[in-house]
N, C-alpha and C positions, 0 to 999 in steps of 0.2 A: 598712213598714206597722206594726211592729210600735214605733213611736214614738207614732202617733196612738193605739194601743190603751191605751197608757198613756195618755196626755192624756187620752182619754177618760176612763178610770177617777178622774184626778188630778180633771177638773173634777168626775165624779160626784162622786166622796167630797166634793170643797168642798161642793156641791150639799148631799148629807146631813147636811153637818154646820152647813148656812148658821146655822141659831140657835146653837150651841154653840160655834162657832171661824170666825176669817175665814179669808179663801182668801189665797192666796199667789198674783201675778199675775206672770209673769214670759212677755217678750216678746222675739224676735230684734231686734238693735241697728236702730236706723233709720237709713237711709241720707239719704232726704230727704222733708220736710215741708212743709204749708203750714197756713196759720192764715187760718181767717175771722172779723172782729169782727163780732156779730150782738146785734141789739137787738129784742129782740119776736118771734126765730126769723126776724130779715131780716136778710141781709149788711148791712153796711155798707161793709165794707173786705177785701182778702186781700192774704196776701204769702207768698213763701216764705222758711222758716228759711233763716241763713247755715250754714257749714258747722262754725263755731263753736258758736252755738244747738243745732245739731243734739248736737253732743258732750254739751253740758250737757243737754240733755233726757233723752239716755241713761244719763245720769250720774244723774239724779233718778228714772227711773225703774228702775234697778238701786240705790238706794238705797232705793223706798218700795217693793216688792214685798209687804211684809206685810202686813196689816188691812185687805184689800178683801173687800167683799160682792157677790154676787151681785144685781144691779137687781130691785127691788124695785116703784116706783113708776117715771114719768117725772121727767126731770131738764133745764130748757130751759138750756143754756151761756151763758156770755157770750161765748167764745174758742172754736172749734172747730179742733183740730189733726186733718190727716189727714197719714196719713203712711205712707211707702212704707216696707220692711224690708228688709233685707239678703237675705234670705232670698226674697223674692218676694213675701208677703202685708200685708196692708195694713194698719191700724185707725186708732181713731180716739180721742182725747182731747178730750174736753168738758170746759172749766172755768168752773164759777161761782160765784156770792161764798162757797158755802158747802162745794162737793164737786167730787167730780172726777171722770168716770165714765171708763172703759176699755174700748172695743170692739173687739175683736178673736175671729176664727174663730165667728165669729155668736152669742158670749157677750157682756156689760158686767157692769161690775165698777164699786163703786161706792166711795167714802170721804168720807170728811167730813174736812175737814182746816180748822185754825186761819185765821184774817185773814192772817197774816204770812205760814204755808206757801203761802196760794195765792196772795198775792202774789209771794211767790219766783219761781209756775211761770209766773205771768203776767212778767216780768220776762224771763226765758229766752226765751218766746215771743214778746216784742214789745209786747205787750199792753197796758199799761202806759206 
C-alpha cells in the first residue's frame, strides 16, 4: 500500500506543478499489445505487436519518460495502442500527427513531439 501512496503524491505534485514543470511518466514493461488504425474515431484495421515491437516500444518509452503533461484538452489518435503490462494493469497510447497521449491508472499524459519522433513510434507499431 504504501507504493500507491506515493504514486499518489508523485501524480499530485505533477498535478501542482502542471504549468511550472512536466511530469515524469514512467510505466511497468509491457508484455503484450495491440494497435488499432482509426480514421474519424472508426477502426479501420487491428493487429497485435510482435514480440520484437513490443521490446522497442518499451525501449521508447523508457527513453521519453520526461516532458509529459497532464491532458488538458481532448486528443482524437490516428494509432491507438492498448496494452497489457507485466505487472497486470493495462493503458493505452494514442498517436497522432502531432502528440501522443498516455493512459494509464485513470491519468493521461500528453506530449507533442516532432514529425520524425512520431513517425519513429508509428514505425515500431506498424503504423506506417
Amino acid at each position: 500500500m504504501k507504493v500507491f501512496k506515493y504514486l499518489r503524491l508523485a501524480v499530485l505534485f505533477c498535478g501542482l506543478l502542471m504549468g511550472m514543470a512536466a511530469c515524469k511518466v514512467e510505466v511497468s514493461p509491457i508484455e503484450t499489445a495491440t494497435v488499432k488504425s482509426l480514421t474519424d474515431g472508426r477502426v479501420d484495421k487491428s493487429w497485435a505487436l510482435s514480440e520484437s515491437q513490443v521490446v522497442q516500444l518499451n525501449k521508447w518509452l523508457a527513453d521519453n519518460q520526461g516532458g509529459w503533461d497532464v491532458v488538458k484538452s481532448q486528443y482524437v489518435p490516428n494509432l491507438l495502442v492498448n496494452a497489457r503490462h507485466r505487472d497486470g494493469h493495462t493503458s493505452t497510447i494514442g498517436i497522432s500527427s502531432k502528440h501522443i497521449v498516455i493512459g494509464f491508472n485513470g491519468e493521461q499524459h500528453v506530449q507533442k513531439f516532432d514529425r520524425e519522433d512520431i513517425q519513429a513510434l508509428q514505425l515500431i507499431v506498424g503504423g506506417i
